[in-house]
N, C-alpha and C positions, 0 to 999 in steps of 0.2 A: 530509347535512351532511358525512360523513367521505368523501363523491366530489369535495364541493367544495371542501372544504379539499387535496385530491389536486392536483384541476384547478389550483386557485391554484397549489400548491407546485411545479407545473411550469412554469406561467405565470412566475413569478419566473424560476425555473434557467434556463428560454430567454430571454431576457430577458436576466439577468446573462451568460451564454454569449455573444448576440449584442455586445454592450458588449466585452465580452473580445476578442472574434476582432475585431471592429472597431477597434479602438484599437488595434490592431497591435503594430507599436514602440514606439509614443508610451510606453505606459506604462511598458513597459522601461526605454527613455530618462530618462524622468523618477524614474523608483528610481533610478537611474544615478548622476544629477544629485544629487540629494538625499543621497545618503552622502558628497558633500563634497569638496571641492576637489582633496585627496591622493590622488595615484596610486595608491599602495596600498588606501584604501579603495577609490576606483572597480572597481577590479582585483577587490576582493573580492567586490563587490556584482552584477558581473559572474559571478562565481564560481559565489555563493549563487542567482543566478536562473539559473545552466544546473544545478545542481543541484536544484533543484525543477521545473524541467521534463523532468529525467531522470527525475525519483522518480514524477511524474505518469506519463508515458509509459509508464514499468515498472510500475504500478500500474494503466494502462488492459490493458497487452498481460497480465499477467496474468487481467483481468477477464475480458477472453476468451477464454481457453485456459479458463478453471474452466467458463465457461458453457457453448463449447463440449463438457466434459469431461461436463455436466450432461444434453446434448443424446444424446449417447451413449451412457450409462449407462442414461437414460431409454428411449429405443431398445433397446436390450437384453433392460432388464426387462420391457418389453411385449410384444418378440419371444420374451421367454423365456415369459412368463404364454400365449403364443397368441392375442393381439391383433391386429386387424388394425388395419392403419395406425401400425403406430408407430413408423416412420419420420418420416411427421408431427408425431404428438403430440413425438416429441424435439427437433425442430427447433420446437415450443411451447413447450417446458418450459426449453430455451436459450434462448430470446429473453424468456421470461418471466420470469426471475431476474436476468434486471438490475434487476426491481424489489423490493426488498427486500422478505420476510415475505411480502407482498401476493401477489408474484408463486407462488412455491413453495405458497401458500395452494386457487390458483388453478389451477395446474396440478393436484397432489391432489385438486382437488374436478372439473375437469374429467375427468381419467385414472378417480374413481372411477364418473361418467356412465357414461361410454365402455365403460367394464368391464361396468358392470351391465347394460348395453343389448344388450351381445352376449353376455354371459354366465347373464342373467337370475340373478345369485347375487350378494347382498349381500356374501357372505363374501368372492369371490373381486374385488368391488370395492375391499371393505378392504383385502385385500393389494396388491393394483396402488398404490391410493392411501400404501398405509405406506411401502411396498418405495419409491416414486418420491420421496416426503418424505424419507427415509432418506438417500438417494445422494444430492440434494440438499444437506442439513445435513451431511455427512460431506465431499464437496467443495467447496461452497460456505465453508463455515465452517472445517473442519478445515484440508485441502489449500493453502485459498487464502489460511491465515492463515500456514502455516508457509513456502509460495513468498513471501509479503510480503515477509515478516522475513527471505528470504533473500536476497529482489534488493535490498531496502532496506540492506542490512547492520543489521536490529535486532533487538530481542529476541523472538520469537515470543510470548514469553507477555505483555512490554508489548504487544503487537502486538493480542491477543485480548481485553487488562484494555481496550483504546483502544477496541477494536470495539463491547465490554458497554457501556461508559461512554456515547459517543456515541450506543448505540442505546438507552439509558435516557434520555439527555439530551433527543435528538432524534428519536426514534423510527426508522421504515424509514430517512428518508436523511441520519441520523448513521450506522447500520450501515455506507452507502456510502460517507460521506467520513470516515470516521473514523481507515481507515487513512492515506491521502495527507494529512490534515491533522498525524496525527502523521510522516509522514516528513519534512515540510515543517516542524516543529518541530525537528526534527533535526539538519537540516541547517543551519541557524540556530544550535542548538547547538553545532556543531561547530568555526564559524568564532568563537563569543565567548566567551572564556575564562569570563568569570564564570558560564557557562551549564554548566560543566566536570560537573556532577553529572547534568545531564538526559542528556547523551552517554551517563556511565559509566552508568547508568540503561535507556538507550532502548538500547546498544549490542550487538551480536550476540556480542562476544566481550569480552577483555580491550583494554583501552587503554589506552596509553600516556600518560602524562601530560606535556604541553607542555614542553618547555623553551623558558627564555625566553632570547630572544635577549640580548648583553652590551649594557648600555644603553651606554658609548661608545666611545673609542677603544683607550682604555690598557686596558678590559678584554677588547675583544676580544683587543690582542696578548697581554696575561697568559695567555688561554685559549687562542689558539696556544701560546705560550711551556709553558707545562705538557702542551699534549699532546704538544711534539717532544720533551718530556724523558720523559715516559713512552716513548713508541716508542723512545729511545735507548738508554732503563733496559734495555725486555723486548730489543732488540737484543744489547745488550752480554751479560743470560743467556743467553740461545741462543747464542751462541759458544762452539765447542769450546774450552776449557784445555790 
């Protein structure tokens, strides 16, 4: 039952994926269209969708530097244990952790096969399989949470509370979208003021809080008007007596 709920839950993702890459522009277009007549919105909705396709893209090319990093690590520790093949098995254990839980599950339980069939020693199975789960959950989760929150500009420990939550939500592939869903929260945030608490919230440092532009005419000149009086004030101090 839990293979075929698997199978479905890919069946969809390709599916929705194919729909996605085939509607090209259109859909762009049409968010486009839908924020409304004014330039400015246009402008910004244009904005908001190159900024979530940034946050995505930096969220993919992450995924693969960790898995790769996974791929590596893994190699190491089997060339280090006196493994043969584990060149291999690393390039398994990379390609195998793009599936959340499942994958790292799977790798462990094959790495501990592996071990015991040339090692004939339980024990020295266990260690192959801890040591490889290990560098997994230390990169996979550690590493790739705190590179998130640093190409996202957010908070690493929102970044990890997002990961727990989604992956309680939704199991292995809330784990996977949980980050780019909250960057894509973000970034949304960022452009609507009333949103102003999620930014300070989701943000990697301190921000700055909006100023709002003079709603018309006569204030914007007052606001000129007071700051060339200010810069003539500090002028007129700094002049030698």
């Amino acid at each position: 039952a839990q293979i075929l709920g698997v199978l479905t839950q890919l069946g969809m993702a390709g599916l929705l994926a194919y729909f996605v890459l085939a509607a090209g522009d259109t859909f762009r277009r049409k968010v486009v269209h839908l924020a409304g007549r004014s330039l400015a919105k246009r402008r910004d909705a244009v904005e908001l969708l190159n900024e979530i396709d940034a946050q995505v893209s930096r969220y993919m090319g992450i995924l693969l530097v960790t898995n790769v990093l996974i791929g590596l690590a893994t190699w190491l520790i089997l060339a280090a244990l006196g493994l043969e093949g584990a060149p291999i098995w690393g390039v398994v254990a990379g390609i195998l952790h793009i599936i959340p839980y499942a994958g790292t599950a799977v790798t462990a339980a094959v790495v501990a096969v592996v071990s015991f069939l040339q090692t004939n020693s339980l024990g020295d199975a266990a260690i192959a399989a801890s040591a490889v789960t290990f560098a997994a959950v230390v990169i996979g989760m550690g590493l790739a949470t705190w590179l998130q929150g640093r190409a996202s500009q957010m908070n690493a420990v929102a970044v990890f509370i997002a990961v727990i939550f989604f992956g309680w939500l939704w199991g292995g592939w809330g784990l996977l979208l949980g980050t780019p869903l909250l960057a894509v929260l973000k970034a949304i945030a960022d452009r609507v003021d009333d949103m102003h608490a999620i930014t300070e919230l989701l943000g990697g440092g301190a921000t700055k809080a909006k100023e709002e532009p003079p709603k018309d005419k006569d204030e914007a000149a007052s606001v000129q008007d007071k700051a060339t009086q200010t810069k003539a004030a500090d002028e007129a101090r700094l002049k030698p007596t």
